[in-house]
N, C-alpha and C positions, 0 to 999 in steps of 0.2 A: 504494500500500500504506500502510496507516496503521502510525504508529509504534506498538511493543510489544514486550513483552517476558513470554515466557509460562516458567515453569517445567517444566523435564523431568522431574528428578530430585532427590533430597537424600542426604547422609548425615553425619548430623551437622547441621552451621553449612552445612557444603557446600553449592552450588548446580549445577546443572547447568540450563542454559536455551539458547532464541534468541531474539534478540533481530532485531528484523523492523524495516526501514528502508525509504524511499524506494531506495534505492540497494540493497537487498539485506539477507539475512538472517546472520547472527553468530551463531554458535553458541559458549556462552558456557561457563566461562571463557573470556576470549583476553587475547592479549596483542597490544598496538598498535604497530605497528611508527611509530617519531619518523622524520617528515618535516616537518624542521623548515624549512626555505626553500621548502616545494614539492616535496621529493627527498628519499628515503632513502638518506642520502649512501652512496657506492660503488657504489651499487644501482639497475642500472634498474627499469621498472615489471615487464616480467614475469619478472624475478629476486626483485622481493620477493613475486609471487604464489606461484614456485614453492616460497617456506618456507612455504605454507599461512595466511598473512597474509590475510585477510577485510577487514579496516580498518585505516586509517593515522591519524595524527594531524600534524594540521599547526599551526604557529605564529603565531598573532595577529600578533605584538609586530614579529617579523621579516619577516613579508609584506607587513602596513602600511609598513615601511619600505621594502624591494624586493621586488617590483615595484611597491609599493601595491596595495590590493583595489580602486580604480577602474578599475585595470588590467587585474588578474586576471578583474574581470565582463565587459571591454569583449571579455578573449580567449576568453569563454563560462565561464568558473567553473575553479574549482581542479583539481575530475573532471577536462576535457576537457585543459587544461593541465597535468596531471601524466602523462596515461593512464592515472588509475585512476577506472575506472564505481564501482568497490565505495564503499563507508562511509567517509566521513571525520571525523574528530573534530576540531573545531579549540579549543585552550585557548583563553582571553578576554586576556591580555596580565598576569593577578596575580603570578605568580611573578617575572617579570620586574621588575616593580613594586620586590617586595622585593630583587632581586639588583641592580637599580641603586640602592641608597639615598643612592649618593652621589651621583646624577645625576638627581633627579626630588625634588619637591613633589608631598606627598601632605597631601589636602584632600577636606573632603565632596561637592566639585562631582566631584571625578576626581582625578587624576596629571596632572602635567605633568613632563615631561622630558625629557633630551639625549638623542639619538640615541647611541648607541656608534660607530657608524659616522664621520656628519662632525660632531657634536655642536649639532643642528637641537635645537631647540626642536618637540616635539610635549605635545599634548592627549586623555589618554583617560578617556573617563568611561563611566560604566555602557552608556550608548546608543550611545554611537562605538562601543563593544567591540562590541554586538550587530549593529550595524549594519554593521561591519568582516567579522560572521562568515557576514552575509547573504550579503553582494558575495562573500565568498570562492564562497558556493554549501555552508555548512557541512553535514552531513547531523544532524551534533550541535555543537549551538554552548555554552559554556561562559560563565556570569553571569561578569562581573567580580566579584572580590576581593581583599580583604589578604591575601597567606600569611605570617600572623604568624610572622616570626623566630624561632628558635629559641638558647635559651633565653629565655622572656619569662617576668615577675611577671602572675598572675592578674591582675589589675587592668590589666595591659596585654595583656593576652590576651582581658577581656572586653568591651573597650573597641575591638580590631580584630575581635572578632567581630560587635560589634554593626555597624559600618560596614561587613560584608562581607552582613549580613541587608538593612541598606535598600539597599545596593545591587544586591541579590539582586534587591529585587520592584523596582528600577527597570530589572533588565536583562528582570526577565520582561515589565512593563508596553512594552519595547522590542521583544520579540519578534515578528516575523512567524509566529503558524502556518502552517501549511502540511502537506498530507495526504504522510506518512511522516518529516518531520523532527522533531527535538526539541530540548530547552535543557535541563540538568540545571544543578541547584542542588552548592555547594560546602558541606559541610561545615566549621567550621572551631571553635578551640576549646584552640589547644596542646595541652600535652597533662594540662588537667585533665577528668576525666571527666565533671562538673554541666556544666561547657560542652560541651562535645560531646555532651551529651545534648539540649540546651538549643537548641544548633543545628539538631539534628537534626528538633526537632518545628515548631521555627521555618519549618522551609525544607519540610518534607514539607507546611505549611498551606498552603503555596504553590502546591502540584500541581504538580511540575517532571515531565517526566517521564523522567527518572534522578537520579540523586545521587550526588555528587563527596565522597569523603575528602579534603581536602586539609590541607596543612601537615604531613606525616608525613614522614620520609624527610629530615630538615633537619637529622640531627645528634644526635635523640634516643635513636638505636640501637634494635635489632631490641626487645628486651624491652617496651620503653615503647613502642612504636609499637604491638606483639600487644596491649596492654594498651587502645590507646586503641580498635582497632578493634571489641574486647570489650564497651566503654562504649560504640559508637554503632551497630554495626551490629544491633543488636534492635529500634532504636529508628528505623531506615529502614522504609518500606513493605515488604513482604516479595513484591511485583508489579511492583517496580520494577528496573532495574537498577543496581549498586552500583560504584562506580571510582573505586580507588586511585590517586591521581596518583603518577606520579615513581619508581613500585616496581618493579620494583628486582632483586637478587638471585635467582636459581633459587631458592636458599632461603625468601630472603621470597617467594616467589610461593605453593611451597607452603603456608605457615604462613596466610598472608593466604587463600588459597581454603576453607581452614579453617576461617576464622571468615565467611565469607560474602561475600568478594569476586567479584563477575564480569568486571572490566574492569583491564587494568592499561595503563600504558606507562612508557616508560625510556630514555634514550638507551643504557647500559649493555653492550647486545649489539654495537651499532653501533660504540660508542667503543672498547669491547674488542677489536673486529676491525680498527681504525685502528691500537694499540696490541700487538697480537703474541701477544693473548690470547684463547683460543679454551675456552668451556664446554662440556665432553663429559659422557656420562652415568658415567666413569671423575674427577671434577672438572675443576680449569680448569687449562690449560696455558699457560705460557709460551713461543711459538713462537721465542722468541731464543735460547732455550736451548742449549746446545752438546749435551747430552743426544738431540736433535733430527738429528741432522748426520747420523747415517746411518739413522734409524729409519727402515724401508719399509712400518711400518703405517699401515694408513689411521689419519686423525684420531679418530675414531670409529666403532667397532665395530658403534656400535649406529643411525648413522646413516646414511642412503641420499640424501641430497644431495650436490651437484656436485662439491664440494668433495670432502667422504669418498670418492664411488664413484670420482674419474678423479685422486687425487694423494695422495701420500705426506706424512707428517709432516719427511719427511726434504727432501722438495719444496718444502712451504711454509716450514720455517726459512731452504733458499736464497732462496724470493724475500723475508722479510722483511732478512734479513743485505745482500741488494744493496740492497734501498730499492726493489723492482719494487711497485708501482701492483697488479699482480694479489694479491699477499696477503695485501694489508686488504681487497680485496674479495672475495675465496674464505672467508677468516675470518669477513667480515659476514655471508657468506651463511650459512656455515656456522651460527653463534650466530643468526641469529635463526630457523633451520630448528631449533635444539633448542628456542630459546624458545615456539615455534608445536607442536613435538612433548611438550614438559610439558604445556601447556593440553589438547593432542586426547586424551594420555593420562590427565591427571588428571578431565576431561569422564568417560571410560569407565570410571574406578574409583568415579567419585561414582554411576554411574549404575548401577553393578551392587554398590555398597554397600558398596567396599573400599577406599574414600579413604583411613583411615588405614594400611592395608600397604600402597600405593603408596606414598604419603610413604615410610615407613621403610625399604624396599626402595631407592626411588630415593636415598636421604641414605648409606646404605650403599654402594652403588655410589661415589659422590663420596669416602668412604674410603679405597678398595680402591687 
């Protein structure tokens, strides 16, 4: 199958699409469930299918480390090794980049830096990344970039954009085609709007075929972050697919499909269901709560996952209060079964022309 990405529907910025892979088709918005090592952590493979989860994303930075991608090709590719045939996304190792700044040299050839783990000395450059994302078996591989820092001065912002453009056409001039995979270009630009415009027609001359917002979600806050998406997403291909890195919030999800986002991921659902906090269509709950102790509603009323149909609210505060293993995982499932049910829903209100009273409706509910 060749890669593509055709539109459904609109209303508004809205988009409603599938997007068509080697590995399968994505029906767009969605939201990418983070498998960052190989595994959605708490979650086996067909526990994150049953939240309606299409594609995964998996981690450059920390797969080059363990097991390594020499490894990962030698066991038949990431698919076969995870148990998941569907879609995978794998980032190029930039975020990373910027979250060790204490532990890496960053130069025009690439990054060199310490391991987190035993503090090894590694090398990554434009072509290691792409070449990293091969071996993995990526179905969407991601250019290497800077995600500039947040808060940065223009002039340090147009200065990491420029080094995230050549290294953009060195990662596509790395890329293996191949019938149904792709590489999408990264956006980037802080958050002044000439630069992320500037980015934006940069990287679409490239013919990627998707395209990455990145450096949002760093600190800027929700307001500026709507603001930048506003300044670049007119200025994307409008045949292309469009993906928020790193987003975020049920909120932001909303807000962001509104201005023309199809792709998002986040560790957020995940980590929230490690942490005792569960997003319902009523808002988010803290399941430590003593409030919890004897409630015998389900978690969610308005959900039909494992969690909600076979346990109590009053159920999962006992297994978080004992430290049981089963409640970060019935929470993961739960949270990322809502975050897979805002995408399927917000898909059907774009597509019958009522995007914005879903929004408003659903932000009501989180009141209530």
């Amino acid at each position: 199958m060749n890669f593509g990405f055709e539109l459904i529907g609109r209303d508004g910025a809205a988009r409603a699409g599938v997007l068509r892979t080697a590995h399968g088709e994505v029906m767009t918005p969605t939201f990418m469930a983070v498998g960052t090592a190989g595994t959605v952590k708490a979650m086996t493979a067909d526990a994150v299918r049953a939240t309606g989860a299409k594609i995964v994303l998996g981690n450059t930075y920390h797969l080059m480390l363990r097991p390594t991608a020499e490894r990962v090709a030698r066991l038949r590719g990431l698919h076969k090794m995870m148990d998941w045939p569907g879609p995978i996304l794998t980032d190029s190792g930039g975020f990373q980049v910027m979250s060790l700044a204490k532990l890496r040299k960053l130069e025009e050839a690439g990054v060199t830096f310490r391991s987190h783990l035993d503090g090894s000395a590694h090398f990554l450059s434009p072509e290691r990344s792409t070449e990293i994302q091969h071996l993995l078996d990526a179905t969407i591989s991601m250019v290497l970039d800077e995600c500039t820092p947040h808060p940065a001065a223009r002039d340090v912002a147009a200065v990491s954009m420029a080094l995230t453009h050549r290294w953009a056409k060195r990662s596509r001039d790395a890329f293996v085609p191949r019938e149904g995979y792709g590489q999408f270009g990264i956006v980037q630009g802080s958050t002044y709007a000439d630069l992320r415009r500037e980015s934006a027609e940069v990287l679409t001359a490239m013919e990627f075929e998707g395209y990455a917002i990145g450096g949002l979600a760093v600190g800027e806050g929700q307001a500026m972050m709507y603001e930048m998406l506003d300044a670049t997403a007119p200025f994307l291909p409008a045949e292309k697919p469009r993906y928020l890195m790193g987003v975020g919030t049920p909120d932001d999800l909303l807000g962001s499909v509104a201005r023309g986002v199809d792709m998002f991921d986040c560790v957020m659902p995940t980590r929230a269901g490690r942490t005792a906090r569960a997003f319902t269509s009523a808002g988010v709950f803290n399941l430590r709560n003593a409030r919890f102790m004897d409630d015998d509603a389900k978690l969610d009323a308005q959900c039909s996952c494992l969690c909600c149909a076979r346990h109590t609210r009053a159920y999962l505060h006992h297994l978080i209060r004992c430290e049981e293993m089963l409640g970060p995982m019935l929470l993961t499932m739960h949270n990322l079964t809502y975050y897979q049910s805002l995408m399927i829903l917000s898909r059907a209100a774009i597509v019958e022309g009522r995007y914005e009273t879903f929004c408003a409706e659903t932000r009501a509910g989180w009141e209530t």
